[in-house]
C-alpha positions as a printed Julia matrix, in Angstrom:
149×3 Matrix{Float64}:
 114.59  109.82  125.38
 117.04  109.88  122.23
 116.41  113.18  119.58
 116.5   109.86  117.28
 114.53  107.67  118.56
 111.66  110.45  119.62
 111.23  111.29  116.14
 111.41  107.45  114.86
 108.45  106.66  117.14
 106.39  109.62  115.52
 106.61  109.08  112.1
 103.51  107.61  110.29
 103.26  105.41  106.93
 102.3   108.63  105.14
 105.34  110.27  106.15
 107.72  108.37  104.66
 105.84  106.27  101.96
 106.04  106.38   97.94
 102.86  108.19   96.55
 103.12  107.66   93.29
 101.88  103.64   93.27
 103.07  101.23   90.38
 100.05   99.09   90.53
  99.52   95.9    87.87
  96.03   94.44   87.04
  95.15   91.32   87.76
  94.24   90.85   84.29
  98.02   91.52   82.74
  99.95   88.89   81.3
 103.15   88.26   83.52
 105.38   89.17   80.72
 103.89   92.55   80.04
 104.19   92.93   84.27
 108.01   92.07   83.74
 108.41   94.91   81.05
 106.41   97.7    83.49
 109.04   96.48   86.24
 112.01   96.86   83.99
 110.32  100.37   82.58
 109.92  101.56   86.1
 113.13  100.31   87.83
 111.18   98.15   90.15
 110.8    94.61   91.54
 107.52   94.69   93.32
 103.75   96.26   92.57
 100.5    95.97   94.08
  98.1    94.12   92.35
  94.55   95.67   91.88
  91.36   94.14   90.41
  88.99   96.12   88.03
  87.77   98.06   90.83
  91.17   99.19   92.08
  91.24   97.46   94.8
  94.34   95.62   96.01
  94.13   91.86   95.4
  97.5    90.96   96.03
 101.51   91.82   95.43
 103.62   91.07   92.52
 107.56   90.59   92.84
 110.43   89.48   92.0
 110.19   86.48   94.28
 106.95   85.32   92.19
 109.04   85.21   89.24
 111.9    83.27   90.78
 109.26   80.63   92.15
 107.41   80.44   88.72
 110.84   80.02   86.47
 111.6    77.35   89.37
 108.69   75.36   89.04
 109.08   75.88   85.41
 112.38   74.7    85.35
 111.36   71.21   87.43
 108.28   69.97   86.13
 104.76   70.83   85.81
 102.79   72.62   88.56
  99.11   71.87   89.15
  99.04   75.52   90.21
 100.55   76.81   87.16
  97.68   77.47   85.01
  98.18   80.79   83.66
 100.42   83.42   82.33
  98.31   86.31   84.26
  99.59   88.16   86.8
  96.26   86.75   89.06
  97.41   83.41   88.95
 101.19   84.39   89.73
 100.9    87.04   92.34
 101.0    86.4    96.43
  97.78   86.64   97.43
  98.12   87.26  101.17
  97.94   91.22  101.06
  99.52   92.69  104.17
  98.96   96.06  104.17
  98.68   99.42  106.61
  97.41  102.43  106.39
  98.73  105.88  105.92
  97.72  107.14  110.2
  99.72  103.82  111.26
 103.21  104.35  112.72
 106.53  103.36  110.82
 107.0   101.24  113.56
 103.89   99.09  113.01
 104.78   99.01  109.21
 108.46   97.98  110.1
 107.16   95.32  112.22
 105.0    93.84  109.64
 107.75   93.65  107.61
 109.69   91.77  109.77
 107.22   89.1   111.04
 105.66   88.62  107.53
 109.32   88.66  105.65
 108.41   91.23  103.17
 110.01   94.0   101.52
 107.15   95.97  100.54
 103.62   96.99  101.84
 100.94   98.59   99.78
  99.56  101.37  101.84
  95.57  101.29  101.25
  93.24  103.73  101.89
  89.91  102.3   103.66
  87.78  101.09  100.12
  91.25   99.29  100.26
  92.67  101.06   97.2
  96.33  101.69   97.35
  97.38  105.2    98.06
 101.23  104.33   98.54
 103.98  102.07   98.98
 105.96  101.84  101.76
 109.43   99.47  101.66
 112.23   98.44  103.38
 114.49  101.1   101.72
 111.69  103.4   102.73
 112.07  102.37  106.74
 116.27  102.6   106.41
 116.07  105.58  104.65
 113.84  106.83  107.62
 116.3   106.01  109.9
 119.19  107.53  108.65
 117.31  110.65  108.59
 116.47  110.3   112.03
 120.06  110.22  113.19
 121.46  113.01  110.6
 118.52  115.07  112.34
 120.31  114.16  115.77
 123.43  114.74  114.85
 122.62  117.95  113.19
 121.19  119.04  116.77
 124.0   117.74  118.77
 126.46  120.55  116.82
């Protein structure tokens, strides 16, 4: 089997994912979310409740649908200016032990760019992205090609 592809199919989440996690409470007005995104250079967070546990994902997409909606009447589901009511709700998430592979997959099927990575009280411990999974690959093949010399 490929140098490349060997070392692709051993990587876990915790190899390659961000440990220092952005998270947003629940409780924060979407505005004051925008301003941590623009502070931060980022377009997506998990969302956590008091607890710290993750209760959903924040991103730029939510924005997009909420100016949208905005923008083309009212929205019986537009209630609130708090990231809770704005965020997607449908948390899909791995943990750190899970392969790159399973998190790539996710990604894929679900159409996401980001997973939180949650540690079994379901707290986030990382991030793991798109970016995250190229970057992963390039290193892969620089690692193969550094061999192959």
């Amino acid at each position: 089997m490929d140098v490349a592809v060997t070392r692709l199919l051993t990587l876990k989440v915790k190899d390659v994912m961000t440990r220092k996690v952005i998270c947003v409470g629940e409780d924060r007005d979407m505005s004051e979310a925008a301003g941590l995104f623009l502070e931060k250079g980022i377009s997506g967070a998990p969302v956590v409740d008091a607890q710290g546990r993750c209760v959903g994902v924040l991103s730029a997409i939510d924005y997009v649908r909420r100016a949208h909606t905005t923008r083309t009447g009212p929205d019986p589901y537009l209630t609130s200016d708090m990231v809770g009511a704005e965020m997607s709700q449908q948390v899909r998430s791995v943990q750190p032990e899970q392969t790159l592979l399973t998190a790539a997959r996710i990604m894929c099927e679900k159409h996401v760019h980001r997973l939180p990575v949650l540690d079994l009280d379901g707290k986030p411990v990382g991030l793991i992205t798109a970016m995250d999974v190229v970057a992963a690959l390039i290193n892969a093949m620089d690692e193969r090609d550094a061999l192959m010399r």
